[in-house]
N, C-alpha and C positions, 0 to 999 in steps of 0.2 A: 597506786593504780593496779586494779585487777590483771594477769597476763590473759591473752584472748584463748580462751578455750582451746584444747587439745582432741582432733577428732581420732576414733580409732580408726584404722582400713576399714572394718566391716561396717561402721557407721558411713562412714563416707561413698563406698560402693551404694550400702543402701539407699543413702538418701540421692549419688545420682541416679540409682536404678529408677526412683520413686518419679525422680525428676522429668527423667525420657518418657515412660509410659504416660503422663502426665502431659507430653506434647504428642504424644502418639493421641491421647487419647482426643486430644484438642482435635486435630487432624483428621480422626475419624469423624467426629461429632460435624464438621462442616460438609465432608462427604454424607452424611447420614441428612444433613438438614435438605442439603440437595436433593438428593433422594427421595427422600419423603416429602417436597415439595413436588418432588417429578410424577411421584406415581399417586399424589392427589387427584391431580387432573385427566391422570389414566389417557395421558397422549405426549404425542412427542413435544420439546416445546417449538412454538414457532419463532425463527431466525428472521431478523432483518436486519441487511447488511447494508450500512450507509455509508459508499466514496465519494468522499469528493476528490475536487480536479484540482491539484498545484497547488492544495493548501500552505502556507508557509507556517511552518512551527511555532513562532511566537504572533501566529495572526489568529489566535482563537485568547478568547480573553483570560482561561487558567494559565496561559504560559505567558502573558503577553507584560516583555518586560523593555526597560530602557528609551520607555515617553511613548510606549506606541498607545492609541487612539482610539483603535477596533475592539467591539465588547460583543460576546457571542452567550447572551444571557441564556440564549437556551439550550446549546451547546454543552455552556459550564455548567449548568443543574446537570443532565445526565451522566457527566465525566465524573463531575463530584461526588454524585449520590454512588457511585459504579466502580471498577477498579480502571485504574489510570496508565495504561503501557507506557513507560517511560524509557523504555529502551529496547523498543519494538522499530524494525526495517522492514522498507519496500525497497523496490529499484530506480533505479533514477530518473526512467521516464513512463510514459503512459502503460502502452503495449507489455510489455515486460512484469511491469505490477498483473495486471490483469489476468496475464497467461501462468505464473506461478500461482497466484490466487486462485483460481481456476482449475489448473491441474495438479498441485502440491506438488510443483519438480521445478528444477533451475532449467530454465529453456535456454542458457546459452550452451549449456553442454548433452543435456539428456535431447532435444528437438531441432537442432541446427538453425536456429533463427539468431542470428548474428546481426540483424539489417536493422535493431530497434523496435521500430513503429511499424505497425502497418499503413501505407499511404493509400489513397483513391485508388488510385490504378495500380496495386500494387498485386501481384497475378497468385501471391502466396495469402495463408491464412493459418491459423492455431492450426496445428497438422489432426485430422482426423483419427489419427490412430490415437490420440490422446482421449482416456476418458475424463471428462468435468463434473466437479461440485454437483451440478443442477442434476445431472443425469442418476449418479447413485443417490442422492435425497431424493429425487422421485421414485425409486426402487424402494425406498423405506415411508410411500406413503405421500411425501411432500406434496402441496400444489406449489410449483416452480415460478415465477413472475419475474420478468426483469424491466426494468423501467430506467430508460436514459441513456448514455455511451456506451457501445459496444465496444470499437476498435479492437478488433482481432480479426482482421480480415472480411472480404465482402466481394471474392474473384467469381462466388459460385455459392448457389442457393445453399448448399452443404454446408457452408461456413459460416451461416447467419444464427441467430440464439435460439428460432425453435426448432431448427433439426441438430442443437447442442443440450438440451435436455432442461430449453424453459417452455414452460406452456403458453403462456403470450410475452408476448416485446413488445415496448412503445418507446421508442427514443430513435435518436441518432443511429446507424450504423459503423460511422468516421471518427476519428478523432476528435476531430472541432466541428461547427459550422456556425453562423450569423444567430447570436442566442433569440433572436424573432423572425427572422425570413426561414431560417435552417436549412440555408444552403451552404455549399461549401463551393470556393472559389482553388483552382490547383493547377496547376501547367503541366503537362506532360508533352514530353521532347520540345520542349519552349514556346508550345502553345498553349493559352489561357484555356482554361474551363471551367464550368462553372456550372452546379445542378443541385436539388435536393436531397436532403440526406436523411430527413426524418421520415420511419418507418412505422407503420404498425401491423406485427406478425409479420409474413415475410412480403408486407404491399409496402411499398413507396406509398405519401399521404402529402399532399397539401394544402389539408385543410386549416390545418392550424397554424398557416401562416400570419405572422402578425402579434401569435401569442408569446412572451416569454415562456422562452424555456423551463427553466425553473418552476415558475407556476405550474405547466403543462402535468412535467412528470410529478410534483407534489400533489397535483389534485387526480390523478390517475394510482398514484401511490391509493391514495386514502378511497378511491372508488374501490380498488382493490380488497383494500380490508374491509369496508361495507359492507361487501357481495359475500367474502370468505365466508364456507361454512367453519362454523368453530369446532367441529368436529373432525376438521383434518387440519394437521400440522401444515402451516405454511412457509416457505421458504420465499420473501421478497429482496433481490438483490437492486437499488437504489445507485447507480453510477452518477450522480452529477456530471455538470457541464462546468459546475460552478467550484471553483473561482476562473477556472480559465478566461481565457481573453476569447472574443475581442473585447473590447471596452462596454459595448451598449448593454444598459442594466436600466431599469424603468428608474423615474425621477426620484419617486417615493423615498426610494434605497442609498439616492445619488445625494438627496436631500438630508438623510439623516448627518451627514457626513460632511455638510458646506464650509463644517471650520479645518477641514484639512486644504491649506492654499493648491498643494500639488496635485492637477488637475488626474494624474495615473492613479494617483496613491488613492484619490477619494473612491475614484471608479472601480478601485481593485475593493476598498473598503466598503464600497456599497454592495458587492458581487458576492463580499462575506457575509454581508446582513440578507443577504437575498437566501445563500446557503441556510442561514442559521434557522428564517423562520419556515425553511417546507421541512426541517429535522424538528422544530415543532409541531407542525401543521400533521405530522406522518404519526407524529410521537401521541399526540391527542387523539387520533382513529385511532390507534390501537386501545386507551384507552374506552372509548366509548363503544368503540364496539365489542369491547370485553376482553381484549384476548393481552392486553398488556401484561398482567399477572404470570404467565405464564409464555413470555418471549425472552428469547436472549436478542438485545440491539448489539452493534457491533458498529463503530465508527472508524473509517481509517480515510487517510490520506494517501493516494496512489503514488505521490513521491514528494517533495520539498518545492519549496514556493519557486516559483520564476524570479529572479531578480530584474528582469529587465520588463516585468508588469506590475511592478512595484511591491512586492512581497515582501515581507521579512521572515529570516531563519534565525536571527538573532537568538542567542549567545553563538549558532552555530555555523560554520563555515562551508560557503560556496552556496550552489545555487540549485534548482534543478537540471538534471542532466548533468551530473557531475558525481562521484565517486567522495566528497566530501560528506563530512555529516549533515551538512544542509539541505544534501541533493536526495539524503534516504534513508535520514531517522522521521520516521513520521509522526503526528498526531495521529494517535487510536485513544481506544479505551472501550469498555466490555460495559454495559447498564444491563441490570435486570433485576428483577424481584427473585429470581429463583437462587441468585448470587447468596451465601451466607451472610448475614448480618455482619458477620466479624470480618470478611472483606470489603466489604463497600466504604465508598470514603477513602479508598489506601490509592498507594502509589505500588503499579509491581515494576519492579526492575531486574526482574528475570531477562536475558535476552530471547526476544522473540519476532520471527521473520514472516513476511505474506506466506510463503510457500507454506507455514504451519497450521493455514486457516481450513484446507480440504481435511488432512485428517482431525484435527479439534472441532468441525461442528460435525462432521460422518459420525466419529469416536465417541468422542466427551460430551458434544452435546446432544446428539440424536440419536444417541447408544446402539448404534448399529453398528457395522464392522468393515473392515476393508481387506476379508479374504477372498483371492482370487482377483485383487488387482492385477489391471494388466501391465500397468508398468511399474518400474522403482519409484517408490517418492520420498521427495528430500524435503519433506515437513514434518513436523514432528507433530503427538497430541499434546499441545501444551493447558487442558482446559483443568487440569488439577492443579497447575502452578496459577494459573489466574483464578482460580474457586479455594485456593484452601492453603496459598503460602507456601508451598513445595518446590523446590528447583526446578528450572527449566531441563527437559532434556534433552536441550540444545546446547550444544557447544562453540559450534563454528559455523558460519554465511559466507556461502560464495558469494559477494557481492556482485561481483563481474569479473567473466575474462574476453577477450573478446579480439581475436584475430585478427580481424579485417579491419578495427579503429584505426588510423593513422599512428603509428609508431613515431618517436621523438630517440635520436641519435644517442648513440653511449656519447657522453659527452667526457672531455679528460679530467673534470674533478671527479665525476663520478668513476672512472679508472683510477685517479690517485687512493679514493678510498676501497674501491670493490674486487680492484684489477679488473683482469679481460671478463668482459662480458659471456665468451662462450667457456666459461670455467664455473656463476653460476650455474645453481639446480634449475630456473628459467629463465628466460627470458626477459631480462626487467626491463626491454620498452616498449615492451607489449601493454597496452591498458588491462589493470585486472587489478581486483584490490579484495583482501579473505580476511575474517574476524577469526579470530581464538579467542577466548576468555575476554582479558580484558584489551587485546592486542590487535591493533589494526595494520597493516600490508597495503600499502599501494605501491602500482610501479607504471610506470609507464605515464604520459598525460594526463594530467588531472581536470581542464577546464577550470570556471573560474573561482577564485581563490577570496574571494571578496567576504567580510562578514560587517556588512554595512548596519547601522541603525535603523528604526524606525525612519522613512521620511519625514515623516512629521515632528519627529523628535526634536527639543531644545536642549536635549543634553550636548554640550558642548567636548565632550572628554575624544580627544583623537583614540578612533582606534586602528592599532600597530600589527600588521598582516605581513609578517616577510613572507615575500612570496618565494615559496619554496623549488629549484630548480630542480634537486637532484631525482633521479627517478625512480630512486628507492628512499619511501617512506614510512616509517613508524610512529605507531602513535598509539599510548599508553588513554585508551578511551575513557576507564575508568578515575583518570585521577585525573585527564588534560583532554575532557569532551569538546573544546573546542580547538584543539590540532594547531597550537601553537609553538608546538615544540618537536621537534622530527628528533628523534632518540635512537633512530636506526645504526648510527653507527657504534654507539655503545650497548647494544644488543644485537651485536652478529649472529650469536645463536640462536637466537627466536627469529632472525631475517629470515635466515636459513631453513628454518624449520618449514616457514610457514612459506618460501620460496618453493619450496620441494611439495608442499601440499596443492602450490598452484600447478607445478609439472604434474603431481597424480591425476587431477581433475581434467589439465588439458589432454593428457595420454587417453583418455576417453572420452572426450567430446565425438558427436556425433559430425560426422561430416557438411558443414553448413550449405542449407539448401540454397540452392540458384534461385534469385528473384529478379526479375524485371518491371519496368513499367508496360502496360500495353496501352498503347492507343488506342483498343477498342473497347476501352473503361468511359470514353469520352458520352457526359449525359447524354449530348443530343441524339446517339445513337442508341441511347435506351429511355425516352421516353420523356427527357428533362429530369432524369433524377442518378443519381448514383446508381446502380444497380449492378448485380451479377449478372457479366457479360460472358462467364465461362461454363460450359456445359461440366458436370462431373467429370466426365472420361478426357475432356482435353488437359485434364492435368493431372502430374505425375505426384 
């Protein structure tokens, strides 16, 4: 037998020099295809962002594993054909996704909103000083649209979506309401109330009571692109209602679904098939009216499924509203024709966060810039790691810290292994939970710990959840995505580390603003409908 070849230094340098330039030049060639597809059409392209509400991660049919039921045929075409964020976060409830999405900042420390959601009567709103997405793309030309859930406040005309920089609104103002009546039902100081919630531009509208929602905004979507001249880039932001609860979803939807016995799971399953066809229905106007060639889609999930409306996050742990990976690794994924051939089809598993979305379509895909913002922001462009295989240049997500959650006691095993608590770098029963690389930090109360099946599922296999007590946890994401293994105490020094990175962040938090309910949010004093009951100047 031959011995294997002997290379010299200068051969081997060579050939890796020959090597790298060779993926440089790969690298450029995808930028270059972008490009030259950009400045064919000699305009910006146009963005459509589509949220839905409380999707669960393996409730879309490319993830959907371990017996579940639910098939999102049109869904999976555009994730498939598109790159696939597979380790892309939101936060864990509604309000919160929305406001980093919006501003490209962590609102628990840069905006003092600590209180979550915004609720009916709740007298606060996305702070004004904050500028939004809609607002700089309309500087760069955009026609602005938003269509479906607002939830960012509604104390005062100032806080509604076209004095935040959309050209028209047609949906909800609230979090939730009745997906046909769309009213929303809310107590404030323990009396019932109860009024409409769906707007158009900044009027209250009852005419389309009666209609699902879903329908409403899908065929308001596509009036939209009808009308659009193709000669200006447009910007349509898409909130769904859907999957949210309540239950009522038209028969059609309810019908697809009869062989699931469990009366929630079908209702939640038909709320998915409802979702899936206006992301057709929206996906087809673009076509026909020409302008799909030249859009970027954008699909995300505002945070992880509800468990207790029958959702699943499976393989992933916990629920929505929870700090676990089920509560806010989301479904995304990027479609478009403009994407390189040599990405689409792929999975990216760069880490990337909501707060990344303001400067990557500003940046990367509207090639405009963000000098002379007014604030810090904590998003990064990530639109050369999803177009062209390049690292993410993101490192680290605050996920949450957050002061005013109810704290849970140093308890004495967690002193057998931490000692005294005020000898941490923080506070660990404070809720707050930080990513580094592949390292996950939680501390303080997690909520629920559940990573249940499909309900429909006939696999039989117990699955095994110790539920984890202590208040400091770690978890190694990249090798144990489903957090079944807390490894904190044999990596002290990464506790530490990233213990001390939650004291830097909290050492600058903004001082969280005072919010109340007010009684005079009550409809019937404005008209039978939800409405801004606050003049500008009475709030601070």
């Amino acid at each position: 037998m031959c011995p294997p070849p002997r290379w010299s230094p200068l051969i081997t340098k060579r050939l890796l020099l020959f090597v790298l330039c060779q993926v440089v030049t790969m690298c450029r060639s995808f930028t270059i295809e972008f490009e030259t597809k950009y400045n064919r059409v000699h305009q910006r392209p146009h963005i459509i962002f589509l949220l839905a509400d409380d999707l669960g991660w393996n409730d879309v049919g490319y993830h959907a594993k371990g017996g579940s039921l639910i098939k999102t045929p049109y869904i999976d075409k555009l994730a498939r054909r598109g790159v696939r964020l597979e380790n892309y976060y939101v936060q864990p409830i509604c309000s919160p996704t929305r406001s980093q999405l919006m501003t490209g900042r962590y609102h628990q420390i840069r905006m003092g909103l600590l209180q979550g959601k915004f609720s009916p009567a709740e007298t606060l709103c996305l702070p004004l000083t904050e500028k939004l997405l809609p607002e700089r793309l309309r500087e760069l030309g955009y026609a602005t649209h938003a269509v479906g859930k607002w939830h960012l406040g509604t104390s005062r005309k100032s806080c509604l979506p076209i004095q935040r920089g959309f050209d028209s609104f047609f949906g909800i103002i609230l979090g939730t309401s009745d997906h046909f009546t769309h009213e929303r039902a809310y107590s404030v100081n323990q009396r019932p109330r109860r009024g409409n919630a769906l707007y158009e531009g900044n009027n209250a509208t009852t005419k389309y009571k009666g209609v699902f929602c879903t329908d409403l905004y899908a065929d308001r979507a596509v009036k939209i692109i009808r009308r659009h001249d193709k000669n200006k880039p447009l910007f349509l932001y898409v909130p769904f209602q859907m999957v949210h609860g309540p239950d009522s979803v038209p028969a059609k939807f309810r019908h697809m679904y009869r062989n699931i016995s469990d009366l929630k799971r079908r209702f939640y399953a038909a709320r998915v098939a409802a979702l899936d066809e206006a992301v057709r229905n929206i996906t087809r106007a673009l076509r026909v009216r020409g302008l799909y060639e030249n859009s970027v889609i954008i699909f995300s999930s505002d945070n992880g499924g509800a468990l207790d409306y029958a959702a699943c996050n499976w393989p992933l742990r916990g629920s929505k509203g929870t700090l676990w990976e089920g509560g806010i690794r989301a479904v995304g994924f990027v479609h478009s024709d403009l994407l390189p051939t040599f990405v689409r089809g792929t999975k990216n598993n760069e880490l990337i966060h909501v707060s990344d979305w303001l400067p990557t379509l500003v940046k990367g895909v509207a090639r405009g810039n963000l000098t002379g913002w007014p604030n810090r922001l904590d998003g990064h462009n990530v639109w050369p790691s999803i177009s062209s295989f390049t690292k993410s240049p993101r490192r680290m997500i605050l996920h949450d810290i957050n002061t005013k959650r109810p704290s849970k006691d140093w308890e004495r095993s967690d002193f057998q292994i931490w000692g005294p608590l005020r000898k941490l770098p923080f506070n660990a029963t404070i809720r707050a939970a930080i990513r580094e690389g592949p390292w996950k930090l939680l501390t303080g109360r997690t909520g629920v710990q559940d990573r249940p099946l499909p309900v429909e599922s006939n696999i039989s296999t117990k699955v095994d959840i110790r539920q984890d007590g202590e208040l400091i946890r770690l978890y190694n994401i990249s090798k144990d995505p489903k957090e079944s293994k807390n490894v904190a105490s044999k990596n002290r020094r990464v506790v530490k580390r990233l213990l001390k990175k939650l004291r830097v962040y909290q050492r600058y938090m903004k001082k969280p603003l005072k919010s109340k309910e007010d009684p005079l949010s009550d409809p019937a004093l404005n008209g039978g409908s939800w409405s801004p009951w606050l003049d500008d100047v009475d709030v601070g």
